[in-house]
PAKOL-122597 format. One record per residue: x, y, z of N, C-alpha, C in turn; residue in three letters; residue number from 1. Coordinates in steps of 0.05 Angstrom, whole numbers, plus 32768, in hexadecimal, padded with zeros to 4 digits. Example, Ala and Ser with C-alpha at 12.3 -4.5 7.8 and 13.67 -1.06 7.14 Angstrom:
BEGIN
+------+------+------+------+------+------+------+------+------+-----+-----+
|  n.u |  n.v |  n.w | ca.u | ca.v | ca.w |  c.u |  c.v |  c.w |   r |   k |
+------+------+------+------+------+------+------+------+------+-----+-----+
| 8108 | 7F8E | 809C | 80F6 | 7FA6 | 809C | 8108 | 7FBE | 809C | ala |   1 |
| 8101 | 7FD3 | 808E | 8111 | 7FEB | 808F | 8102 | 8001 | 809D | ser |   2 |
+------+------+------+------+------+------+------+------+------+-----+-----+
***
This chain:
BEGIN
+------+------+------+------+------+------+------+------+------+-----+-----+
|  n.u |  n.v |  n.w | ca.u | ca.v | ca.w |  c.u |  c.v |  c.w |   r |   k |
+------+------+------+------+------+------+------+------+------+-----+-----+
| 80B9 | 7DC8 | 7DD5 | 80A1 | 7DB9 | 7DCF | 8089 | 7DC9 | 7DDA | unk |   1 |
| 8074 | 7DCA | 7DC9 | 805D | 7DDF | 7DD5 | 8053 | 7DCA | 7DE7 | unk |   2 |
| 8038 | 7DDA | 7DF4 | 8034 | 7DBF | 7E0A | 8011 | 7DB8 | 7DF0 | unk |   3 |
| 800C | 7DBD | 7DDD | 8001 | 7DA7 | 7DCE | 800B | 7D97 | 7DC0 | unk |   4 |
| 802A | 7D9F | 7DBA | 8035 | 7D80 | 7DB4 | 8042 | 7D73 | 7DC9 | unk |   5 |
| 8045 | 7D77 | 7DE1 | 804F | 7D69 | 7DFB | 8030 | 7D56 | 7DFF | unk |   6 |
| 8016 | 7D61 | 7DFA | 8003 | 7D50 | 7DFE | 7FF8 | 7D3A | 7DF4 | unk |   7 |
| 8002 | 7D46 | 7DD5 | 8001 | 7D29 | 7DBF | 8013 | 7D0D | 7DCB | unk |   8 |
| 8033 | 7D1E | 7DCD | 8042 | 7D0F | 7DD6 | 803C | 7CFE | 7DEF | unk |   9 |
| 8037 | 7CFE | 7DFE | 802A | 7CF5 | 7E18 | 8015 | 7CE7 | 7E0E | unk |  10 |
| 8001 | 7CED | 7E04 | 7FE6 | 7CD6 | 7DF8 | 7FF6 | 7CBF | 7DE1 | unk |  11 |
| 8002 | 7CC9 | 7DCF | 8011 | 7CB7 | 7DC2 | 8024 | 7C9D | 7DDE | unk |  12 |
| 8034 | 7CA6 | 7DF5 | 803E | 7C96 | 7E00 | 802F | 7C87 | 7E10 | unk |  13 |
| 8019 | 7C95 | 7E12 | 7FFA | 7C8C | 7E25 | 7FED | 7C6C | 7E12 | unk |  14 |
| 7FEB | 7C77 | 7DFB | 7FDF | 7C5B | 7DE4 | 7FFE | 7C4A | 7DE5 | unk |  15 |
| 8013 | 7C4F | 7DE8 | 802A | 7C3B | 7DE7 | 8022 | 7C24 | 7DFD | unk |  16 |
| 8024 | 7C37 | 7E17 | 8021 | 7C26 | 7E31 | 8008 | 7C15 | 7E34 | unk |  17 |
| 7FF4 | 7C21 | 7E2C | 7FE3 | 7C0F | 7E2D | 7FE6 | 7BF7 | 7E17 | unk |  18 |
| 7FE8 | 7BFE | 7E00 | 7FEF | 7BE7 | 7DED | 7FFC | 7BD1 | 7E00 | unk |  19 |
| 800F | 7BD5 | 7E0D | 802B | 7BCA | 7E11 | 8019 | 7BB2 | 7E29 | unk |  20 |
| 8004 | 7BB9 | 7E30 | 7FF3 | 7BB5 | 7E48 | 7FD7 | 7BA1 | 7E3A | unk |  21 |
| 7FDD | 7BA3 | 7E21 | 7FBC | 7B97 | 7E17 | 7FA5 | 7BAB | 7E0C | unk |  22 |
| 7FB0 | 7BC1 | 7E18 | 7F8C | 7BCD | 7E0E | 7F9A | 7BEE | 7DFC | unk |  23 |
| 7F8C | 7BDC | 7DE7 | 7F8A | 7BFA | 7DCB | 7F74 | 7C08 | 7DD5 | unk |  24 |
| 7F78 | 7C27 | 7DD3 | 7F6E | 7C3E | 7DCB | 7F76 | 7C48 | 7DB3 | unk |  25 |
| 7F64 | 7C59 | 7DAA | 7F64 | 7C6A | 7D9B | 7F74 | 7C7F | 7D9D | unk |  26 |
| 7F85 | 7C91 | 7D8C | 7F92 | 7CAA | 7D94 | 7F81 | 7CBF | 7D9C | unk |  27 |
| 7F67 | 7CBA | 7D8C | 7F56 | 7CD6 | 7D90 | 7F52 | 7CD0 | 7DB9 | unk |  28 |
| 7F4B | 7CB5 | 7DB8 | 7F41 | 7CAC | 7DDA | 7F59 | 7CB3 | 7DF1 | unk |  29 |
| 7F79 | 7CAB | 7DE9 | 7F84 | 7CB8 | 7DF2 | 7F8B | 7CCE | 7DF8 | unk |  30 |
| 7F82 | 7CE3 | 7DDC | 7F8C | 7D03 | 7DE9 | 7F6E | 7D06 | 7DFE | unk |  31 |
| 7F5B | 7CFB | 7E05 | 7F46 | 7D01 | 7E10 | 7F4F | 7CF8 | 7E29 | unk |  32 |
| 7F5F | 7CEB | 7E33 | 7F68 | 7CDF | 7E49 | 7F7D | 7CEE | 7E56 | unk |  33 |
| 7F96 | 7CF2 | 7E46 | 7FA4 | 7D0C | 7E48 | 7F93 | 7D29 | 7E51 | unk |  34 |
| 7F8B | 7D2D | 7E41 | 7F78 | 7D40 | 7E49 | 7F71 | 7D47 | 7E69 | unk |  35 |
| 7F5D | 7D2E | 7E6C | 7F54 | 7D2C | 7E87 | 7F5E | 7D30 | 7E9A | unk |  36 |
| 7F7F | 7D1C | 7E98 | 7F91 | 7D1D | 7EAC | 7FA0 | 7D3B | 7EB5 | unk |  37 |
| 7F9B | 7D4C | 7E94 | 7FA8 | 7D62 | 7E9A | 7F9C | 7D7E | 7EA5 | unk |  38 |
| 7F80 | 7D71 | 7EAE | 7F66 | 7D87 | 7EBB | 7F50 | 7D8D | 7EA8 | unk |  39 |
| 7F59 | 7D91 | 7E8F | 7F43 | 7D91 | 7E7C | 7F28 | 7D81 | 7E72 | unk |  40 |
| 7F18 | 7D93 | 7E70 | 7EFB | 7D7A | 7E6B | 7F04 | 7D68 | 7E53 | unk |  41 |
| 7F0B | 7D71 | 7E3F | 7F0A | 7D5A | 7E25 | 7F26 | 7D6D | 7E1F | unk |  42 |
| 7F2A | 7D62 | 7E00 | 7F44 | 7D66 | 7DF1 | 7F37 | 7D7D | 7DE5 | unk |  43 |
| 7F1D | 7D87 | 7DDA | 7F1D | 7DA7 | 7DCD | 7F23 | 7DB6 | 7DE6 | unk |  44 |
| 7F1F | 7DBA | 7DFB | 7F1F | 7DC7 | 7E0A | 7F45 | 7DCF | 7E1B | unk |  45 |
| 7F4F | 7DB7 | 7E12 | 7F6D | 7DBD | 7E1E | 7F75 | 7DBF | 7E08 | unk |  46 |
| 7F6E | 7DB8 | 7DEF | 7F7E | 7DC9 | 7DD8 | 7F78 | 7DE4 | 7DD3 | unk |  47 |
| 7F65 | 7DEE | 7DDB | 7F5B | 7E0A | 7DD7 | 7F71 | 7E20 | 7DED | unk |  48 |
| 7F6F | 7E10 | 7E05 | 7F86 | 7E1B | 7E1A | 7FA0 | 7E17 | 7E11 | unk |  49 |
| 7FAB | 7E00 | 7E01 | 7FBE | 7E02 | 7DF9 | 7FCC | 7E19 | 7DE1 | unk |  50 |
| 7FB5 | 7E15 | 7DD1 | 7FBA | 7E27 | 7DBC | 7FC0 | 7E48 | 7DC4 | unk |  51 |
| 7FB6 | 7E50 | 7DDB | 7FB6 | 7E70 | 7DE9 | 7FD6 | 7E6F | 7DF1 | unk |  52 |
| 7FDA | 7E54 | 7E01 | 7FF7 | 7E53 | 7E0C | 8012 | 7E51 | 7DFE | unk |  53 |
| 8003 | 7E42 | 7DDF | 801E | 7E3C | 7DD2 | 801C | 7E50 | 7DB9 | unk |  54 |
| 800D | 7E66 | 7DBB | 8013 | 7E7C | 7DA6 | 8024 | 7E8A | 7DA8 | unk |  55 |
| 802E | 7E94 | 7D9D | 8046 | 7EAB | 7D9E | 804B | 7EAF | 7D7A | unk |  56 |
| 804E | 7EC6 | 7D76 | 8050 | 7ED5 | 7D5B | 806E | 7EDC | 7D60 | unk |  57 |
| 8085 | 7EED | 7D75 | 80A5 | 7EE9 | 7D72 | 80B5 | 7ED6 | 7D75 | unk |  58 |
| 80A6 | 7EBA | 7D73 | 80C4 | 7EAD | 7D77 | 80C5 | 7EA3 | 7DA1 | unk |  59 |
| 80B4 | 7EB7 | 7DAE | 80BE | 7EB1 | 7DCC | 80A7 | 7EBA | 7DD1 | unk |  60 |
| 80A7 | 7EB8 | 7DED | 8097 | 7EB3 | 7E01 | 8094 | 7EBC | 7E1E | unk |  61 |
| 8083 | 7ED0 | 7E20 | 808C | 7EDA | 7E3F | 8077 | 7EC7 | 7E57 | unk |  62 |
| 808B | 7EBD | 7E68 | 807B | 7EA5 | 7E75 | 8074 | 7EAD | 7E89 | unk |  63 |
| 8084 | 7EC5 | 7EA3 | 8072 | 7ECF | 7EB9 | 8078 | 7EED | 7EB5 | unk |  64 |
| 8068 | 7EF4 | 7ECB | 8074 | 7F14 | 7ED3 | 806E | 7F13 | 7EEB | unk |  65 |
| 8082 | 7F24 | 7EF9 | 808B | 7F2B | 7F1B | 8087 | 7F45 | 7F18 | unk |  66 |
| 8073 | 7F56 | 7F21 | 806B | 7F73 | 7F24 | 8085 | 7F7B | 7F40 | unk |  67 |
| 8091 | 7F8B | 7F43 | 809D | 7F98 | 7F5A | 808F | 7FAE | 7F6A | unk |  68 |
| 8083 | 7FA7 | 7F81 | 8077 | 7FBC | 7F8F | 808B | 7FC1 | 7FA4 | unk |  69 |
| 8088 | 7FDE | 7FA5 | 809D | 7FF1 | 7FBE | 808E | 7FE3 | 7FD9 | unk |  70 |
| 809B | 7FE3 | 7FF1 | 8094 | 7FDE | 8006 | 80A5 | 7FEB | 801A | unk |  71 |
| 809F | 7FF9 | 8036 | 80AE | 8001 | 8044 | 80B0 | 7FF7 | 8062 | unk |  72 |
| 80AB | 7FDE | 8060 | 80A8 | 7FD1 | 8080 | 809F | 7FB5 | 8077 | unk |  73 |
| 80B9 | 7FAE | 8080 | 80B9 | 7F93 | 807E | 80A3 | 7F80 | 8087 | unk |  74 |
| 80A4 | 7F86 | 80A3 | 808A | 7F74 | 80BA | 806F | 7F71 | 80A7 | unk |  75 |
| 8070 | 7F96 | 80A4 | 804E | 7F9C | 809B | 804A | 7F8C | 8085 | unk |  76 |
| 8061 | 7F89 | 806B | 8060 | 7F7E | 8053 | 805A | 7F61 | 8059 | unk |  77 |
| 8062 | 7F57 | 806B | 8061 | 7F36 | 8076 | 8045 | 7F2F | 807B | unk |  78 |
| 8039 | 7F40 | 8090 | 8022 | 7F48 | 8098 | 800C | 7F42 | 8081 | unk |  79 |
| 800D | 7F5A | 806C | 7FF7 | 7F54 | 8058 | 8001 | 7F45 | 8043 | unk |  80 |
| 8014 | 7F3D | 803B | 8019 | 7F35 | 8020 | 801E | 7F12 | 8028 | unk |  81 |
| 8028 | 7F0B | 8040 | 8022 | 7EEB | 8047 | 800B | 7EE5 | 8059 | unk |  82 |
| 800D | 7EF8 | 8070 | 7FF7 | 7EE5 | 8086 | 7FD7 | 7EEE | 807B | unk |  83 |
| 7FD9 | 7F07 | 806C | 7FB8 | 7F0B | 8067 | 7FB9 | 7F04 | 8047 | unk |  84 |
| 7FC9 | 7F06 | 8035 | 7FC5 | 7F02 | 801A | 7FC6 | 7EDF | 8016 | unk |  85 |
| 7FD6 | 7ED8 | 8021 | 7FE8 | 7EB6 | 8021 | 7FFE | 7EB8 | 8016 | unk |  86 |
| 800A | 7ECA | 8008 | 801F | 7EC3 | 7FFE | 803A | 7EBB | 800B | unk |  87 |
| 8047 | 7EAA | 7FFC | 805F | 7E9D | 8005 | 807C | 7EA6 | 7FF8 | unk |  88 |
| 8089 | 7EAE | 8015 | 80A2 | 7EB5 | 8001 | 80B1 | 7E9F | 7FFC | unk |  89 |
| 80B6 | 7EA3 | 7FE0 | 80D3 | 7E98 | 7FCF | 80EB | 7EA0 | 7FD8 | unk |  90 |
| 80F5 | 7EBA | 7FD0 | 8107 | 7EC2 | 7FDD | 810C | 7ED8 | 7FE7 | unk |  91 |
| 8124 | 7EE2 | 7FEE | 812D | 7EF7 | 8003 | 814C | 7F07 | 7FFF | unk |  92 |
| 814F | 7F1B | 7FF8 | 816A | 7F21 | 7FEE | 816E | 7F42 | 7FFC | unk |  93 |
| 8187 | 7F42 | 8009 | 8192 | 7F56 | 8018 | 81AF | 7F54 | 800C | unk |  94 |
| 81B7 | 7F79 | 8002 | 81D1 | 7F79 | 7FFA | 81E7 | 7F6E | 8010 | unk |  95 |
| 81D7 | 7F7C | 802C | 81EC | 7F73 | 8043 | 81D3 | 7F77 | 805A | unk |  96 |
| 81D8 | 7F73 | 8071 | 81BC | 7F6D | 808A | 81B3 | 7F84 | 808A | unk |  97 |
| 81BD | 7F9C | 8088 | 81B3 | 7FB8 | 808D | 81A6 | 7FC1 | 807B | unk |  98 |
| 81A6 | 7FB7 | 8061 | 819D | 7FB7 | 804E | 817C | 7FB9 | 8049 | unk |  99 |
| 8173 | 7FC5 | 8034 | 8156 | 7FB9 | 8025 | 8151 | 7FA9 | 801E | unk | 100 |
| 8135 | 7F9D | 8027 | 812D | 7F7D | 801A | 8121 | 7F86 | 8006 | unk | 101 |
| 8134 | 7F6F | 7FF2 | 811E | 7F6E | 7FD8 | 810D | 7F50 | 7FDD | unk | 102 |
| 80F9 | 7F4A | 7FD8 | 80EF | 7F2F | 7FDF | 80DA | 7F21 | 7FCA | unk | 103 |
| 80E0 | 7F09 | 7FC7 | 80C8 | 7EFF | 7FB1 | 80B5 | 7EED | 7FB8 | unk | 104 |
| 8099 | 7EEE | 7FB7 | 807E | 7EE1 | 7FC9 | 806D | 7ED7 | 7FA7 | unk | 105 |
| 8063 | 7EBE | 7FB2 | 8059 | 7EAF | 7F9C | 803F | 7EA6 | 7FAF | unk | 106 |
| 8027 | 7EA6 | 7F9C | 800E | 7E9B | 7FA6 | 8001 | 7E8E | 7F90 | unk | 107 |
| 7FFD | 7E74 | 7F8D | 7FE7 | 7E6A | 7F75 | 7FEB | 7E77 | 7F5B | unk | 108 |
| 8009 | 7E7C | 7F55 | 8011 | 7E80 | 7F36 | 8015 | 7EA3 | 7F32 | unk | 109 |
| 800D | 7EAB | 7F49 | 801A | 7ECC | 7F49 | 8032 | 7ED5 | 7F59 | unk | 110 |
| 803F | 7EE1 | 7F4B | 805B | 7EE6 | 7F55 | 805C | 7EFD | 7F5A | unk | 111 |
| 806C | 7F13 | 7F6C | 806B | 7F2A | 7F74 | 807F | 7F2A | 7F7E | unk | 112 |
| 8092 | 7F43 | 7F7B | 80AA | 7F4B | 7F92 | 80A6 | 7F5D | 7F99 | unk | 113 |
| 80B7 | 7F64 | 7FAF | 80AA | 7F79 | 7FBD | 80C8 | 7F85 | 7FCE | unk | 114 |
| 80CA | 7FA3 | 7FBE | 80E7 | 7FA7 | 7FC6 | 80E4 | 7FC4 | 7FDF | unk | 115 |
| 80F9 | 7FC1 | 7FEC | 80FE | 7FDB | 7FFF | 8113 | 7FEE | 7FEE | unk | 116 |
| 8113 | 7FE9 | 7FDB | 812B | 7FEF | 7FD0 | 811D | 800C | 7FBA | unk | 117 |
| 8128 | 8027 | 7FC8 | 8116 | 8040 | 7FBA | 8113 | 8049 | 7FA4 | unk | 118 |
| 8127 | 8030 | 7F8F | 812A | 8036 | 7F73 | 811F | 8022 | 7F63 | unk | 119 |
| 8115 | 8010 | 7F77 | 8107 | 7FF6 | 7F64 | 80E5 | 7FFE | 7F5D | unk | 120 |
| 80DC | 800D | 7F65 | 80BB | 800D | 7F63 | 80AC | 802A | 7F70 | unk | 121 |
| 809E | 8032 | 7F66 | 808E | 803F | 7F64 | 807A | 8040 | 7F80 | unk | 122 |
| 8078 | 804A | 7F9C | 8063 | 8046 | 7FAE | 8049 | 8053 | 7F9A | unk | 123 |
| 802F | 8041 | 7FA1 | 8013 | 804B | 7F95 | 8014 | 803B | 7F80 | unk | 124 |
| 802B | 8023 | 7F72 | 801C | 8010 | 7F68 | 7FFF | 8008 | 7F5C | unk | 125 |
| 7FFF | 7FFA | 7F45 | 7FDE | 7FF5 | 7F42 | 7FE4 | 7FD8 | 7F38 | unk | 126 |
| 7FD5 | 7FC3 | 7F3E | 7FDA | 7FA6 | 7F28 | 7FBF | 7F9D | 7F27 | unk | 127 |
| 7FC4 | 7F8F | 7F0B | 7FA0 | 7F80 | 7F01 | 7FAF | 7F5E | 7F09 | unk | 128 |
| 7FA0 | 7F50 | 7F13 | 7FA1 | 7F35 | 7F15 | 7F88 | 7F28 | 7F10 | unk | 129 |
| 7F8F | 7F1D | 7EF4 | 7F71 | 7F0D | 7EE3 | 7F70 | 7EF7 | 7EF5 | unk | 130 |
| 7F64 | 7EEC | 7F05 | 7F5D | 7ED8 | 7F20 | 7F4B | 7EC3 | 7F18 | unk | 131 |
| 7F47 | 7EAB | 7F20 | 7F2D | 7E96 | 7F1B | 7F29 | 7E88 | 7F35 | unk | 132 |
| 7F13 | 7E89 | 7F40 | 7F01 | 7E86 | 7F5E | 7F01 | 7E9A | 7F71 | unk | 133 |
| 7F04 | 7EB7 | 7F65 | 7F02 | 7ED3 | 7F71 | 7EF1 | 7ECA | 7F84 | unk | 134 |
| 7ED7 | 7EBB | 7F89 | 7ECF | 7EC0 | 7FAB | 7ED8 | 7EB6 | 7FC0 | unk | 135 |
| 7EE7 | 7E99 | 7FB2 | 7EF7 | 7E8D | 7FC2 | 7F07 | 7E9B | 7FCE | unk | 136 |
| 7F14 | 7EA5 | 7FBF | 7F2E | 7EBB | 7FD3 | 7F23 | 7ECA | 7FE7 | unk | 137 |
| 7F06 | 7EDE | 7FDE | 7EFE | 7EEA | 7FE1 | 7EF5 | 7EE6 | 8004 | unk | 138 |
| 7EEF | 7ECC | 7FFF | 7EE1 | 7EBF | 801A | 7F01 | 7EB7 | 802D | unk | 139 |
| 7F0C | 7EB2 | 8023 | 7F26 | 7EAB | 8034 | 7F36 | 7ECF | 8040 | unk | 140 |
| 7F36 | 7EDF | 8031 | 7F44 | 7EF1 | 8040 | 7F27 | 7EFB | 8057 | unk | 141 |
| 7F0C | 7F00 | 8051 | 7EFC | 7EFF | 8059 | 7F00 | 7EF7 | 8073 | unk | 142 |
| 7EFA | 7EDF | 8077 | 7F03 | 7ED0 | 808C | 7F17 | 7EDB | 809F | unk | 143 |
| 7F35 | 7EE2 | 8099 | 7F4A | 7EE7 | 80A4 | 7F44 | 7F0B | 80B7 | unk | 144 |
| 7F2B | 7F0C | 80B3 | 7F2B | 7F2C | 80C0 | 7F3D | 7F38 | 80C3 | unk | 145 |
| 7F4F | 7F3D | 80AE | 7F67 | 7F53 | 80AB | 7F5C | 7F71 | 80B2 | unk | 146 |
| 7F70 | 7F7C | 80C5 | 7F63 | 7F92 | 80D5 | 7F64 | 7FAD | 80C6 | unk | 147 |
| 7F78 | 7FA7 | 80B4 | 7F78 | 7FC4 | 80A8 | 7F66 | 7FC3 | 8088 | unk | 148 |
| 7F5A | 7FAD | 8083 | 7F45 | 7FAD | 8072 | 7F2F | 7FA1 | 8066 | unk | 149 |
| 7F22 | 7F94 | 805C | 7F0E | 7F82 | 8056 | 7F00 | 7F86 | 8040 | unk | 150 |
| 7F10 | 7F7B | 8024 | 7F11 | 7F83 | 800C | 7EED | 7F79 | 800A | unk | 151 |
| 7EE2 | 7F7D | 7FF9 | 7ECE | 7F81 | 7FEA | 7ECC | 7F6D | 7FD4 | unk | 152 |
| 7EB6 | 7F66 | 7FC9 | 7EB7 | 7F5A | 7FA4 | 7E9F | 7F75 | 7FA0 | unk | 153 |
| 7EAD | 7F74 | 7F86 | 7E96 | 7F8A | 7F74 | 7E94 | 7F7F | 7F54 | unk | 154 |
| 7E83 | 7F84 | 7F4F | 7E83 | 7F77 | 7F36 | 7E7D | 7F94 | 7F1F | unk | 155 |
| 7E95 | 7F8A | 7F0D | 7E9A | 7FA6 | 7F02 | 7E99 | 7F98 | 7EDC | unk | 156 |
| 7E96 | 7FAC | 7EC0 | 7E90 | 7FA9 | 7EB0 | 7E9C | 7F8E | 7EA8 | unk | 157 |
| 7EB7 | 7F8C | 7EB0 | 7ECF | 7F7D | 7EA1 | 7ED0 | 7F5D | 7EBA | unk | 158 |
| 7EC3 | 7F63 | 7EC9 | 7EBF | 7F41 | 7EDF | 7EC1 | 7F52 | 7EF8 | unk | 159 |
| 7EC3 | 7F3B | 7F07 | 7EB8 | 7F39 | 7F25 | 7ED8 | 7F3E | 7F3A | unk | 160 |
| 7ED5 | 7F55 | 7F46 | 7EF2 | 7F5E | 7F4A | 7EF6 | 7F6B | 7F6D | unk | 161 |
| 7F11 | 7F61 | 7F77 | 7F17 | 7F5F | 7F8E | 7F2E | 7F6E | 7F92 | unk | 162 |
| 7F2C | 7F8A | 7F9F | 7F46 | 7FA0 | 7F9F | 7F52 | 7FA3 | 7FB7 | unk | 163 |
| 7F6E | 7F9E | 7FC1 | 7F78 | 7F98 | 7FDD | 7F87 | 7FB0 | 7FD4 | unk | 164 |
| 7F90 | 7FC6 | 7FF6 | 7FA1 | 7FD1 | 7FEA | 7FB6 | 7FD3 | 8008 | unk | 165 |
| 7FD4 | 7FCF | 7FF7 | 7FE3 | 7FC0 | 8018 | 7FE8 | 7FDA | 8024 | unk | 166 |
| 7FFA | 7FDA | 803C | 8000 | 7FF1 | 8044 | 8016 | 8005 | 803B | unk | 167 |
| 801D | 7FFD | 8021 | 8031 | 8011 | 8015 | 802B | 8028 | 7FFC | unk | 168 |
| 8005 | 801E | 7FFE | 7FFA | 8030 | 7FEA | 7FF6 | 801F | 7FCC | unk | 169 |
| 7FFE | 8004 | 7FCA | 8002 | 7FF9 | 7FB8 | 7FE2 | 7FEC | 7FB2 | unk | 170 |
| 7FD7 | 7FEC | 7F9B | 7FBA | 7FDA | 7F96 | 7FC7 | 7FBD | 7F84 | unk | 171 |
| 7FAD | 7FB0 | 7F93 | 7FB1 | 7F98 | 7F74 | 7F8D | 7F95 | 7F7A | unk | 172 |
| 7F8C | 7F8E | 7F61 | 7F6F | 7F89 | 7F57 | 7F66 | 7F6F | 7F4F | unk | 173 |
| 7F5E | 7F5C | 7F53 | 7F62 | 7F41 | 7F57 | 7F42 | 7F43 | 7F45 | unk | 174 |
| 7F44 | 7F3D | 7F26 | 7F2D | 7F38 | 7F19 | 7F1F | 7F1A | 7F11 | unk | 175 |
| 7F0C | 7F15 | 7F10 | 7F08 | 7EF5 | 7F09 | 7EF3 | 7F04 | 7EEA | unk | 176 |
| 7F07 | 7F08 | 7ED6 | 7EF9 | 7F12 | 7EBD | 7EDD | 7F01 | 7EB9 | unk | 177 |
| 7ED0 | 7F10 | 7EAF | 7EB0 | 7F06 | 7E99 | 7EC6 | 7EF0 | 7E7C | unk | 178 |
| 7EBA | 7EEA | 7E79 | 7EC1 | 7ED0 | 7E61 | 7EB0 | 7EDA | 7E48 | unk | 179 |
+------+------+------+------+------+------+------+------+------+-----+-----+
***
């Protein structure tokens, strides 16, 4: 089910319950209600988001991606990628204790692993992350006076952009695009 027909569906069960309760709406009034509840200002506006989400031209759908950046120290990787970035690890995988960590860290819908492992990734990495409240972040790592850097905003042709780079040589570019 795309999620514009999960929305119908839901405003359709939305006019049931209330019927069931005394008070008719309209369908158009219920997808406006739906809507609301689901963050959107009105129903053009989450159908417009919907429509981006439920396109696809093959048949499928690629729903995330996990970039693999090389890392060679565990601590240091802990260091910038949770206590100064925020991210949280998911999980943690060792063939045996002596082993390389491969590890997976999630923050606000971005996912990243991050392997010791010398065949998984490339050291000197580059990643684009299309971002929304870039100063917000901006002001929160800010804050954290991380000693080995103190990223910048610059505002560049394509939006307003924030480049961290950890200690394995790896960049990510944290953009909050122009519209």
């Amino acid at each position: 089910m795309t999620n514009t027909e999960q929305a119908k569906a839901m405003a359709r069960q939305l006019r049931a319950a209330l019927a069931c309760e005394g008070t008719e709406v309209s369908h158009s009034r219920a997808m406006e209600l739906v809507s609301k509840a689901m963050g959107y200002a009105d129903w053009n506006t989450a159908a417009a988001a919907f429509g981006r989400e439920d396109r696809t031209t093959d048949g499928f759908r690629f729903k995330t991606c996990s970039p693999i950046l090389r890392i060679f120290d565990e601590a240091k990787a802990r260091e910038f990628y949770c206590d100064f970035l925020g991210f949280g690890v998911v999980f943690e995988h060792r063939f045996a204790p002596d082993m390389p960590l491969y590890m997976g860290i999630e923050r606000s819908g971005l996912s990243l692993h991050l392997s010791e492992h010398h065949s998984d990734a490339s050291p000197g990495s580059n990643i684009f992350v299309t971002t929304a409240n870039i100063r917000e972040f901006h002001r929160e790592l800010t804050e954290k006076q991380y000693s080995y850097g103190r990223p910048g905003l610059e505002q560049l042709p394509w939006g307003l952009q924030l480049q961290v780079h950890d200690p394995f040589g790896n960049r990510i570019r944290f953009c909050e695009q122009d519209d």
